[in-house]
PyMOL CGO cylinders between C-alpha atoms (Angstrom):
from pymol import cmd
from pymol.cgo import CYLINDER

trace = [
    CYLINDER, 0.00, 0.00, 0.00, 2.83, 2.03, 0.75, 0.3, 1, 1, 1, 1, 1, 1,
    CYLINDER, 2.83, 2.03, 0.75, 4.92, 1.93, -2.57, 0.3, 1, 1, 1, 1, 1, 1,
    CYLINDER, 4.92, 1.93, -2.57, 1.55, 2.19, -4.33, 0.3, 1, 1, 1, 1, 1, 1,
    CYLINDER, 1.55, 2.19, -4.33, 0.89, 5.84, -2.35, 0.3, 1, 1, 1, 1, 1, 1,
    CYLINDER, 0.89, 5.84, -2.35, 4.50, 6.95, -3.11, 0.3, 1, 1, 1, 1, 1, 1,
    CYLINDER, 4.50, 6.95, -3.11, 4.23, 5.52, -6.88, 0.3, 1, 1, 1, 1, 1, 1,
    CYLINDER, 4.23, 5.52, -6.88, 1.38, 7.69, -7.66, 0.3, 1, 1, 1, 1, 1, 1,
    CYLINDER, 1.38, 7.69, -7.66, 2.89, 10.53, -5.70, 0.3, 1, 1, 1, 1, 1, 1,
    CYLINDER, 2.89, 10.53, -5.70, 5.74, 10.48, -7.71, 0.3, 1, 1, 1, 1, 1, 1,
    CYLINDER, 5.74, 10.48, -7.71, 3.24, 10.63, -10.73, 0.3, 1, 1, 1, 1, 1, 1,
    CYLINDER, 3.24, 10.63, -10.73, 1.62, 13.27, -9.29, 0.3, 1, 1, 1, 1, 1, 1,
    CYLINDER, 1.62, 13.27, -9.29, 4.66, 15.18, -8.31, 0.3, 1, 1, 1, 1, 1, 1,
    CYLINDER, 4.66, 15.18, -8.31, 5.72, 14.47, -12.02, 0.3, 1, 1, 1, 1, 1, 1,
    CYLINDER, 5.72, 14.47, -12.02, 2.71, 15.77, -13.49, 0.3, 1, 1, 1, 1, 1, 1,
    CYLINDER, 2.71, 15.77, -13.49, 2.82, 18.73, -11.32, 0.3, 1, 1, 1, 1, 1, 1,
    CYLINDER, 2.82, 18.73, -11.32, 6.56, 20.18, -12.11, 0.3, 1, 1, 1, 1, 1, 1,
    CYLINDER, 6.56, 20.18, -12.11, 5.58, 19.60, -16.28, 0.3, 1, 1, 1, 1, 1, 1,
    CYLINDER, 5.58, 19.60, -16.28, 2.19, 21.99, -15.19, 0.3, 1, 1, 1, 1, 1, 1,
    CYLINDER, 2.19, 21.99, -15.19, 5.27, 24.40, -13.80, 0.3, 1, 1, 1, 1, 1, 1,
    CYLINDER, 5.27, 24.40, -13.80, 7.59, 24.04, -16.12, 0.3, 1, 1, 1, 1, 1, 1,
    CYLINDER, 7.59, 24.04, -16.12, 5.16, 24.52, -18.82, 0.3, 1, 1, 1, 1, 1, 1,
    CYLINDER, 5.16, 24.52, -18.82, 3.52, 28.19, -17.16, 0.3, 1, 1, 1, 1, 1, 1,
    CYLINDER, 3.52, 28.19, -17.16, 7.05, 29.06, -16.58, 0.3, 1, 1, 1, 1, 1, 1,
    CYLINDER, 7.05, 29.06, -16.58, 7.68, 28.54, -20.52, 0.3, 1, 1, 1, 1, 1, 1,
    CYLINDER, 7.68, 28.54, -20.52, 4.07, 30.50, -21.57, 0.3, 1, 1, 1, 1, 1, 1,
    CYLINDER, 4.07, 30.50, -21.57, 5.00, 33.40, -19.07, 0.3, 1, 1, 1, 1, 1, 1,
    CYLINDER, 5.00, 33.40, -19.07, 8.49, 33.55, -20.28, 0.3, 1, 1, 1, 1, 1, 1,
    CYLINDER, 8.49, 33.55, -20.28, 7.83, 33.28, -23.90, 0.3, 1, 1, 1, 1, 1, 1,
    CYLINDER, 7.83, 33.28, -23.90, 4.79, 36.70, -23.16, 0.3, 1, 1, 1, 1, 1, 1,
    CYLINDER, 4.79, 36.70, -23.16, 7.94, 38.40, -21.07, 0.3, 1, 1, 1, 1, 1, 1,
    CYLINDER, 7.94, 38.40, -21.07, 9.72, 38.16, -24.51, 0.3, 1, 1, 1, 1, 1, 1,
    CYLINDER, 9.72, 38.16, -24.51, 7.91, 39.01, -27.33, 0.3, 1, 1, 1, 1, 1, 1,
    CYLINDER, 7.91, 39.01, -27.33, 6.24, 41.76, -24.72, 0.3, 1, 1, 1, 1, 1, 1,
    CYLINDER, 6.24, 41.76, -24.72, 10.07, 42.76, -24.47, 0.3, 1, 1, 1, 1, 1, 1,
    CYLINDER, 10.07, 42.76, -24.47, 11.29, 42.19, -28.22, 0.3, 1, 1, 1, 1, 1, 1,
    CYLINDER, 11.29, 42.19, -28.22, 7.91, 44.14, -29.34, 0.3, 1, 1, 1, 1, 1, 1,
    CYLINDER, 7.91, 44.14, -29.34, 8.95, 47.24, -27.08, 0.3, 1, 1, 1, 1, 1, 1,
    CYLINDER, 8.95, 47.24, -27.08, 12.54, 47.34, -28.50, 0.3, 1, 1, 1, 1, 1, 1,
    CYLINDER, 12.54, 47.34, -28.50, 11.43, 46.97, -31.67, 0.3, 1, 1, 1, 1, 1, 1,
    CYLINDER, 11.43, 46.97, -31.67, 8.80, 49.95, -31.39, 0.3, 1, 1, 1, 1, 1, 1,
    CYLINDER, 8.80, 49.95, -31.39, 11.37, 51.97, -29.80, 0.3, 1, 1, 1, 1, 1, 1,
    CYLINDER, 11.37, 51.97, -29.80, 13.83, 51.42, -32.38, 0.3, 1, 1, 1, 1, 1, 1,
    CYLINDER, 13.83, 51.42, -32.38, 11.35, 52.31, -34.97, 0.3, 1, 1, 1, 1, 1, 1,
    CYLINDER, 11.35, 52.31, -34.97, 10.43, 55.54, -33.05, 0.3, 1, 1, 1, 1, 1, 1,
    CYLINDER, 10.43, 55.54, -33.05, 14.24, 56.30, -32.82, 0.3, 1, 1, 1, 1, 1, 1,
    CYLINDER, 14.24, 56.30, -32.82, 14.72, 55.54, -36.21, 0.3, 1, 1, 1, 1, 1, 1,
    CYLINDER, 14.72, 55.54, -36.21, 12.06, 57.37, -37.12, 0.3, 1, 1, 1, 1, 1, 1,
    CYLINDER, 12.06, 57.37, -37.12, 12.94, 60.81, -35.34, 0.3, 1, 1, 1, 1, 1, 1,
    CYLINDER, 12.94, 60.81, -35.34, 16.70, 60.18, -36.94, 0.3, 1, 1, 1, 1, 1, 1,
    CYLINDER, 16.70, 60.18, -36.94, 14.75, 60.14, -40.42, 0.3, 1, 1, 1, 1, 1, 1,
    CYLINDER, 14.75, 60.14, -40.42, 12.95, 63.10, -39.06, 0.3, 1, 1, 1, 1, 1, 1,
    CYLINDER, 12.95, 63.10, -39.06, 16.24, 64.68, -37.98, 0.3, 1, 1, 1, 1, 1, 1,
]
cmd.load_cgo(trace, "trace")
């Protein structure tokens, strides 16, 4: 009974750092492109007022 209870804990516990892993992945892939698509709008504004300058 006992190795069955820590067997599917360990499946559990599994299942549970993939669940983390994965939000981990989603949030830092948003942190990114939320990042990348800043820089790139800045260096279009910046480009922009050198065009402009």
């Amino acid at each position: 009974m006992r190795h069955d209870s820590m067997f599917f804990g360990f499946i559990a516990h599994d299942g549970y750092d993939q669940h983390i892993w994965r939000w981990h992945m989603v949030f830092y892939f948003g942190f990114w492109v939320a990042v990348e698509g800043r820089l790139s709008i800045l260096c279009i504004f910046v480009h922009r007022d050198n065009i402009y300058l």
